[in-house]
N, C-alpha and C positions, 0 to 999 in steps of 0.2 A: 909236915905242914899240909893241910887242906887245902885243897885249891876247888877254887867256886868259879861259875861261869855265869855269867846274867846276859842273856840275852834280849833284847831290847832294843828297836830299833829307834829310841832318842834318846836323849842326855844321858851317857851313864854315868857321865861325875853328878849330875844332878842325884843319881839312887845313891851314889856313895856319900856325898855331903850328907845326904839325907843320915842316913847311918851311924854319923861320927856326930851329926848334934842331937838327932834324937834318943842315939841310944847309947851316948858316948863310945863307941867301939872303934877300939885302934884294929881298924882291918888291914892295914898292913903287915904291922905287928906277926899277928896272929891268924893272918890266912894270905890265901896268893887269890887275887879275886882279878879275873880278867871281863874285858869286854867280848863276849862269845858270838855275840852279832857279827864284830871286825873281822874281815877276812885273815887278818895276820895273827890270828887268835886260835881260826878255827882248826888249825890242828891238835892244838893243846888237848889232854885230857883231863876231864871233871870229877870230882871226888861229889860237888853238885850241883850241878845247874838249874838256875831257874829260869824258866821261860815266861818272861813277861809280852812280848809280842803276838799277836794273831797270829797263824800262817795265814800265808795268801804267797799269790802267783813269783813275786820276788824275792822270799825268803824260805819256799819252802822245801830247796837243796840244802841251801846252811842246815836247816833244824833236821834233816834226815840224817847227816852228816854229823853233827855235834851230839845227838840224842845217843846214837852209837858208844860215843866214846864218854859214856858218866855212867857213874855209878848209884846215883839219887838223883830222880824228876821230880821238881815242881812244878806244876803245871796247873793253868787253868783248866778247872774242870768242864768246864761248860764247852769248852773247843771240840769239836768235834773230827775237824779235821786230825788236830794231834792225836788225838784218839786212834783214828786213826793208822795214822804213820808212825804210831808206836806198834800199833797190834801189827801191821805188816813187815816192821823192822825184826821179829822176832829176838826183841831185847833177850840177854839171859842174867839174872840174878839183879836186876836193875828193880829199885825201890820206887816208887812213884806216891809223891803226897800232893793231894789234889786241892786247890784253892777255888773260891769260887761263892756266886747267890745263888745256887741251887742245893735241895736235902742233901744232893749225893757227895758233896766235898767235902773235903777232912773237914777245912777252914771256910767258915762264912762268913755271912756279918748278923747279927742278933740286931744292930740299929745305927744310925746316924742319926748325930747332933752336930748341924752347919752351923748353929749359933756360935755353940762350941769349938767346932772344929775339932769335934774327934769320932770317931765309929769305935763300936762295940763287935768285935770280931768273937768267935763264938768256934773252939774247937769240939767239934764233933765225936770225935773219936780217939782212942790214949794212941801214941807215936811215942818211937824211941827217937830222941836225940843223937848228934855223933856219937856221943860219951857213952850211949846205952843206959842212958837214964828214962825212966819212965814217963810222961808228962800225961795226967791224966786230964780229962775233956773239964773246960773251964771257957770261961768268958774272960777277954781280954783288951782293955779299954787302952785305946792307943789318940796319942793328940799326934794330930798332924801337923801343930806348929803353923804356918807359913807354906807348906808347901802346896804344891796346888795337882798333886798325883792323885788318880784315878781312884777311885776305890776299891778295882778290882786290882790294879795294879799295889795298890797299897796292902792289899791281902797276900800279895805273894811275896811279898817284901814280910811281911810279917810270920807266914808260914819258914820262910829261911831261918829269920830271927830265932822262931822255934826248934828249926831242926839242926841249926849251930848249938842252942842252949842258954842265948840270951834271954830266953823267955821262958820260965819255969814258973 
C-alpha cells in the first residue's frame, strides 16, 4: 500500500473531501494518506508527498525533515526556497514532479474559466505514473465544483492525481 503525505498548512480534510467528490476515490481504500504538516506525522515515511504550502520561517524544519524521508516530490515549481533545500539536502534517487505558472513545470495551467469554474491544466512533459505507465503531455480540464482552492494549489492536487493514475 502507498502511502502519501500532503503537506499543507490548512484543511487537510478539506483536500481529501475534495478527492472523494471530485474524483470519486476511495483513498482510504487504496492508499495511507497522512497529514505531513502534523507533527505526529512527521516521522512517517512517504512513498509521495506533495508539498502544497510555501516554506517560510515556521515550517521550514518540518519540510527539511519530511523531504528526506519520500521517495517522489511534488512541489511547486516556482518556490525557490524548496529549490533550494532540496539541492542542499542532497536527496538520493528521489523523483521530483514540478507543478506550477511558469514554462519550466511539468504541470501548468493553459487557462481559467471562473464563469465555469474550471482551469485547463496543461502537462508539459510525459511522467511515469506509480504503475509505470506512461502519460504522454496533454491538456486536462478539471471543474472545481464549489471548492474554493487556490489554483496553484489545485495544480498540485492535480499533478498527484497524475502520478497515482487517476488521470490518464
Amino acid at each position: 500500500m502507498k502511502t502519501i503525505g500532503i503537506f499543507d498548512n490548512t484543511n487537510y480534510n478539506f483536500i481529501l473531501n475534495f478527492l472523494r467528490k471530485i474524483y470519486n476515490i476511495n483513498l482510504v481504500k487504496d492508499f495511507k494518506i497522512y497529514n505531513a504538516f502534523s507533527m505526529k506525522n512527521i516521522i512517517n515515511e512517504y512513498d509521495i508527498l506533495l508539498i502544497l504550502a510555501d516554506v517560510n520561517n515556521i515550517n521550514i524544519e518540518k519540510i527539511k525533515h519530511v523531504i528526506t524521508k519520500s521517495k517522489i516530490l511534488i512541489i511547486n515549481g516556482e518556490d525557490e526556497k524548496l529549490y533550494k533545500i532540496i539541492k542542499e539536502s542532497n536527496l538520493k534517487d528521489v523523483y521530483v514532479l514540478t507543478y506550477g505558472f511558469n514554462s519550466k513545470s511539468t504541470l501548468t495551467v493553459s487557462s481559467i474559466d471562473n464563469l465555469e469554474n474550471k482551469v485547463v491544466c496543461f502537462l508539459q512533459r510525459s511522467i511515469l505514473n506509480i504503475d509505470n505507465e506512461l502519460i504522454e503531455p496533454k491538456e486536462i480540464v478539471v471543474k472545481k465544483g464549489n471548492s474554493n482552492f487556490s489554483n496553484k494549489k489545485l495544480l498540485g492536487i492535480i499533478a498527484l492525481m497524475l502520478k497515482l493514475g487517476y488521470l490518464k
